[in-house]
N, C-alpha and C positions, 0 to 999 in steps of 0.2 A: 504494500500500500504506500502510496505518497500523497502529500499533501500538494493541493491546488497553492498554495504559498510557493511551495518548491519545483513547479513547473520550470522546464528549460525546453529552450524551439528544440526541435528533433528528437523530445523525446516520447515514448508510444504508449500508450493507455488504453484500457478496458474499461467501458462506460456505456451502460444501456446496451451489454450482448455486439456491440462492436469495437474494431481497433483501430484508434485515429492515433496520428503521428500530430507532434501540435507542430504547428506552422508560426507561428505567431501567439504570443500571451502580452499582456497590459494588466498591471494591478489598480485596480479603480477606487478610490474612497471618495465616495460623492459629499456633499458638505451636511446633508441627511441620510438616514439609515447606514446601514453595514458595508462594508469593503466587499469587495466581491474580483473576481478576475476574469478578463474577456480574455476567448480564448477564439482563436481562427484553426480547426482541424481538419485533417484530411483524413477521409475513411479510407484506410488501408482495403479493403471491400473490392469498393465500388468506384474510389480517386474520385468520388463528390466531395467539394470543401464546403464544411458548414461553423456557424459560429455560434461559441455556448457562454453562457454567464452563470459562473462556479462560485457558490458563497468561499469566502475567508478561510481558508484552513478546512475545509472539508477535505477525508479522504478518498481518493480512488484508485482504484486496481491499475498496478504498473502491469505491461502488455511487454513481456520475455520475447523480442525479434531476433532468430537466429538467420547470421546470414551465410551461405555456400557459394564456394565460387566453382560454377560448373562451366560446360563448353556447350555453345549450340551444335546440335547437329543436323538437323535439318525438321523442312515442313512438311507433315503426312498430309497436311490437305485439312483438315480440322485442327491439328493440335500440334504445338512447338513441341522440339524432343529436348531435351537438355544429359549431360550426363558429368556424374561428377568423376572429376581425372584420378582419383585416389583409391576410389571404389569399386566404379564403375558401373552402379548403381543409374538408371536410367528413370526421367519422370519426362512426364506430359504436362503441358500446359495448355488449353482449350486458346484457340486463334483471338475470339473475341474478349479476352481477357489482357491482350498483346496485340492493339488497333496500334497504338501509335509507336511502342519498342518493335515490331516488326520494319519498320520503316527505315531499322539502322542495324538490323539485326541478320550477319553475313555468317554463312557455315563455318565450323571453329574458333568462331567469336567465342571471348571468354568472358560469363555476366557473372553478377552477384543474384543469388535466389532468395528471395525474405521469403520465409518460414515461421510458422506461429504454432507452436503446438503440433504441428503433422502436416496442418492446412497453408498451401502454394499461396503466398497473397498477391503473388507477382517477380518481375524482376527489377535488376537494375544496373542500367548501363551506364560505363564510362560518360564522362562527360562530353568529351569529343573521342571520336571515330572516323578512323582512314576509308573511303569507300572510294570506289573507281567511277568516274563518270564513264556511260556506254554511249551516250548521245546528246548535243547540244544542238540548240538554234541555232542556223549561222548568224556572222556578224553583220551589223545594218549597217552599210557604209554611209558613213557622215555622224553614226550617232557616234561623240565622243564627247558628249556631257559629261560632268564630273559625276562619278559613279555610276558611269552606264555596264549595266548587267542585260545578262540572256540568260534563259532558261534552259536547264540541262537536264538530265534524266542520269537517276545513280544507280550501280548493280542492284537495288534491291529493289527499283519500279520507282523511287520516291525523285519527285521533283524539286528542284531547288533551282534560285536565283542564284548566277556566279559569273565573274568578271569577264569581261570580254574577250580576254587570253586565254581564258582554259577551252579546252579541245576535247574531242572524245578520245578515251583512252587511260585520259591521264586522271592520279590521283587526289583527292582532294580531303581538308580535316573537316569535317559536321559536327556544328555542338548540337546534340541530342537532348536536349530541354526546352531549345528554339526551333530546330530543325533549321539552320541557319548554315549557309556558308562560311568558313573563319578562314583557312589559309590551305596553298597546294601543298599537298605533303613530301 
């Protein structure tokens, strides 16, 4: 158990039969009634953020996240395969649970698995990832505006905006939280 005083961002809690990660706390004492602490959560679940208001020092159940660092191996067609390097120990992950880490997510990638009790609550990837561009726009002659981009296409199908020099072929680094272009690798 922890106290709603002792709340820190990233850390994961059991409340109401789910497990939120807090994203954000603020300790509140209004100039009437009682302290209380707003808190901004993400249900490990379902990655819906909602926002809760926790009286002063109430207790709630800490939420034990273990994390495994496995390797992707490939898509059946419904479900991600993962397996851990040590083991060998093989699990499934249902496709619609992995809409948007599929987007960056290349065979022998190596991710982090959160774990709760037995129950898969998802993955989690590097912050940036090397993927190869397979196809761009061509170049529009004349555009050379300052940060003029074209659209490309990466080995995993996922599209991204990226500078006017990159080419098919060649690699590039993606941060996976924006789904953004950063730099050629």
């Amino acid at each position: 158990m922890v106290s709603s005083n002792d709340f820190k961002t990233g850390m994961t809690i059991k409340y109401e039969g789910n497990i939120y990660q807090i994203l954000d706390f603020q300790h509140v004492k209004p100039g009437k009634g009682q302290a209380f602490v707003r808190t901004k959560l993400k249900n490990l679940r379902t990655g819906a953020t909602t926002e809760f208001a926790f009286a002063n020092g109430i207790k709630i159940e800490n939420a034990i996240i273990e994390k495994k660092k496995m390797q992707y191996l490939y898509d059946s067609g419904t479900e991600c395969v993962f397996m851990d390097q040590e083991t060998y120990e093989q699990i499934e992950i249902p496709n619609d649970r992995l809409e948007w880490e599929k987007n960056f997510l290349v065979e022998g990638m190596e991710v982090t698995i959160i774990d709760f009790e037995g129950e898969i609550l998802g993955i989690m990837l590097a912050e940036k990832v090397e993927l190869e561009v397979v196809e761009c726009d061509p170049n529009v002659k004349g555009n050379t505006a300052q940060n003029a981009q074209k659209s490309a296409t990466l080995e995993t199908g996922y599209r991204i905006l990226v500078p006017l020099f990159i080419e098919a072929g060649e690699r590039v680094i993606v941060n996976t939280v924006e789904g953004r272009y950063c730099s050629r690798a």
